[in-house]
N, C-alpha and C positions, 0 to 999 in steps of 0.2 A: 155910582160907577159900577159897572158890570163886566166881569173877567172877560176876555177873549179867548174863549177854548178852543176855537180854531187855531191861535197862532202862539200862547200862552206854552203850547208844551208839544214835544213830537205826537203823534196821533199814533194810541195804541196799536190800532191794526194796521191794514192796506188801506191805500185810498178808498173813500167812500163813492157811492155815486151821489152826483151834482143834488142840491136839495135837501139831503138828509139832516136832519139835527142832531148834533155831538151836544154829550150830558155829560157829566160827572156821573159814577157810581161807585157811592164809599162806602165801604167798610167800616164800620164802626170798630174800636176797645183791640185795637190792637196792643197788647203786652198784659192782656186780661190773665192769658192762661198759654202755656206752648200750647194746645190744641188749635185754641183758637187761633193760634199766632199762624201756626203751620197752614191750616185752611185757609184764611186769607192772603200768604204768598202764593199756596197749590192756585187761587183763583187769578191770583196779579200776573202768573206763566200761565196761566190758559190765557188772559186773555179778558178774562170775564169783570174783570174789576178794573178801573183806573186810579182809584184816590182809598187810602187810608187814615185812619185819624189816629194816634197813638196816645195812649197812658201813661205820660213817663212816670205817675206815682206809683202805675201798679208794681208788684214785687216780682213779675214775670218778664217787664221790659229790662232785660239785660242786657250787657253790653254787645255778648250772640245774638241777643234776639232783634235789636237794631242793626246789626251789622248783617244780619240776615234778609233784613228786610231793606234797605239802601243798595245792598248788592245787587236787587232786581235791577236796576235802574243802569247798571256800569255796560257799558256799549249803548243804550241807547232807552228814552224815557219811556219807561212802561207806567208806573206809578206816581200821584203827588201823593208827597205824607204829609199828612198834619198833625197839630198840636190837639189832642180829644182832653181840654182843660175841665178837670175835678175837681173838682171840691165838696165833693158828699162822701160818706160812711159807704162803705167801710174803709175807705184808705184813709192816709195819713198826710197832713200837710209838709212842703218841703220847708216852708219858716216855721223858725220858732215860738212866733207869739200868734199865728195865727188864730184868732179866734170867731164865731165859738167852735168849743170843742166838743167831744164826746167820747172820755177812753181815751183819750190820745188821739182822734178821729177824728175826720171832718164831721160836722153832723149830718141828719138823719135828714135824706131831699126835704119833708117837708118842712123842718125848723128851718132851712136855709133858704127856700122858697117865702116864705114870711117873712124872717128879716129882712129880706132884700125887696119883697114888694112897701114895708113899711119904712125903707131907707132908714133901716138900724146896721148894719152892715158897717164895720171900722172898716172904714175905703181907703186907710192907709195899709192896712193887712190885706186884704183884697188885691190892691197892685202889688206890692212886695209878692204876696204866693204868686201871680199870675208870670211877672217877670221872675219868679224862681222857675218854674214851668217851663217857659219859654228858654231860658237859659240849660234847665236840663235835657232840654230836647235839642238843642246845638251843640250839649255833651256828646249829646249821643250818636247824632248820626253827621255832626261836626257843621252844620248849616242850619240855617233859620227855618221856620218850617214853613213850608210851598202856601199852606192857612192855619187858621184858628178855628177851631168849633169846640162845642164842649157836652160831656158826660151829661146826662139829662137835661140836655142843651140848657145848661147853668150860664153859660155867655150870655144871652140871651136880657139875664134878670137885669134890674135897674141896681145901680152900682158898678156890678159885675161888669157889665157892660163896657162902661165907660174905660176901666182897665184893659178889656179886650181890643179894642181900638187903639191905646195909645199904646198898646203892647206892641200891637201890629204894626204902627204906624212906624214906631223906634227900629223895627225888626228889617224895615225895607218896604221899599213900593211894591214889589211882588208880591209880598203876604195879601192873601186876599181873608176873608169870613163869611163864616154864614151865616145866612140869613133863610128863614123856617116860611117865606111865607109862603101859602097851600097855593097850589094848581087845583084842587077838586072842585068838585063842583058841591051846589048847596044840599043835596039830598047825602051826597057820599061824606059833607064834614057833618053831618048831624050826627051820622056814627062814627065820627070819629072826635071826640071831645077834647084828647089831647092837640090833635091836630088846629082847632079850634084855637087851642089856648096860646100855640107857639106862632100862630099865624098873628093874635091881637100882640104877640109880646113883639114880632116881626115889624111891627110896623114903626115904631118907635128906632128899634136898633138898624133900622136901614136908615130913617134920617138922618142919625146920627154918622152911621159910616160915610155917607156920601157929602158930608158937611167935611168929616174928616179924611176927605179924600181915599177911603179903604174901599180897595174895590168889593163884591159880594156874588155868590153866585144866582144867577137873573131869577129863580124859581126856584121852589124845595118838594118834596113828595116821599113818602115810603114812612108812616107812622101810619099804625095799627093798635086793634087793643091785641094786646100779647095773651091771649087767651091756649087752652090745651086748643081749642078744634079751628085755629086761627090757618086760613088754607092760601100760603103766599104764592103759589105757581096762580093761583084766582086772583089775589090783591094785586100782581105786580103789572098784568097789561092795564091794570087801571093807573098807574101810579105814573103812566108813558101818554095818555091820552092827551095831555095838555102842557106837557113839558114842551118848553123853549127851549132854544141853543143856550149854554151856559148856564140849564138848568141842573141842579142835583137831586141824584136818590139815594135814601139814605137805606144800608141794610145791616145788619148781625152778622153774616154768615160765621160759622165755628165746628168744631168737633166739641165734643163734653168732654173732661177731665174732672179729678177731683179739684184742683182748682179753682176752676172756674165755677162749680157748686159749692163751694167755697165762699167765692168772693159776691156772686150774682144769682138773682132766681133766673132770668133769662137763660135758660139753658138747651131744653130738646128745639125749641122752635129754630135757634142759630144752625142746628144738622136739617132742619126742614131748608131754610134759605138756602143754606149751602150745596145742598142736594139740585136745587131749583136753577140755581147760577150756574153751577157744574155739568148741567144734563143735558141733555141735547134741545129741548124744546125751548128755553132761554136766548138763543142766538136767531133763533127763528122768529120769537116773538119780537125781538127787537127792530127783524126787516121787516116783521107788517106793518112796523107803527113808523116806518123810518126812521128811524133812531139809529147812532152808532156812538161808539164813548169817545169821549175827545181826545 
């Protein structure tokens, strides 16, 4: 099954003209850091963003900083916010016995990556953290959240998975998830290896959602290597070429704090996106490709 972002949620801007394709465009790690928190509301009142995904484990999602960001939404739907479900280092699980650990941590992506492709992953600690998640984010901004996706898109993994679903499913028919698989084409995934990866782990976690009746959004786009000379006003009319209605793109955008170099390396490139989304050539580029956000 596949969202309807035509009817699913009020439509960010003015009526579009007849033909256009309405996307998702989310924001990634909301409650990483106030910097970053603050630039992806400044984007949600321009205009420029529609969907969020939030960290309720990070140490910056407070109760301000959620109610900061739901208040966009009071008179009328500018934003979906989701659930950006962790489970890696450096944060901290919200159960107790989750395991494994590291420091008190989730572990390290790649130990977590390998348990979970070798189906060693305690799948009763896997649900319990996922449904602690899911319940702290109905803390926070008092409702279930609009989807699921997750932090090094960890949903995605086998085990993991299968939690993410029945999370969603418990959570209401509205919850929708994502699903990572590529729009690019075969010369543009060759450099992009991640992309590659999240497209074969994609295919698996859509049959599963559509079995469990969880709706998904139709396409996925916007992975890059994170590199210093990585130039996103270049990557992003690629990342529009082949999106469908009800397709997503995934982005960073941030300010830098100590924070946030703190908790992530992803750091200058987030004020590159955010530059890009904010500026004037980002709304233009959207009407050459027909595009508008749903």
């Amino acid at each position: 099954m596949v969202i309807d972002s035509a009817n699913a949620h009020q439509p960010v801007t003015a009526a579009e003209p007849a033909g256009q394709r309405r996307i998702w465009l989310c924001a990634d790690d909301y409650g990483v850091s106030p910097a970053v928190n603050a630039a992806i509301r400044d984007l949600v009142l321009g205009g420029r963003i529609n969907a969020s995904s939030v960290m309720v484990v990070a140490p910056s999602l407070t109760r301000s900083e959620a109610r900061s960001l739901a208040m966009l939404n009071a008179g009328g739907r500018r934003v979906a916010i989701g659930l950006h479900l962790t489970l890696t280092a450096p944060y901290q699980p919200l159960t107790r016995n989750f395991a494994p650990r590291q420091d008190d941590a989730f572990p390290p992506r790649n130990d977590l990556v390998r348990a979970a492709l070798l189906r060693r992953l305690d799948e009763g600690e896997i649900d319990a953290e996922v449904k602690a998640q899911v319940a702290a984010f109905a803390a926070a901004f008092g409702q279930a959240p609009d989807f699921i996706d997750g932090h090094l898109h960890v949903h995605l993994l086998p085990q993991v998975r299968d939690a993410v679903l029945a999370a969603a499913t418990e959570a209401g028919p509205q919850v929708w998830v994502r699903q990572c698989g590529s729009t690019a084409g075969l010369l543009q995934q060759l450099s992009d290896p991640k992309g590659i990866l999240l497209d074969w782990l994609s295919r698996g976690f859509r049959r599963r959602a559509g079995a469990a009746g969880v709706p998904t959004n139709s396409a996925f786009a916007g992975t890059y290597t994170y590199g210093a000379d990585a130039d996103f006003a270049a990557l992003f009319p690629q990342f529009l070429v082949a999106m469908p209605d009800a397709g997503l793109i995934m982005c960073h955008p941030g300010r830098v704090d100590a924070e946030l170099e703190r908790l992530e390396p992803l750091t200058a490139l987030r004020e590159r996106e955010y530059d890009y989304l904010a500026g004037e050539a980002f709304p233009r580029v959207l009407a050459e490709h027909g595009v508008a956000l749903a």
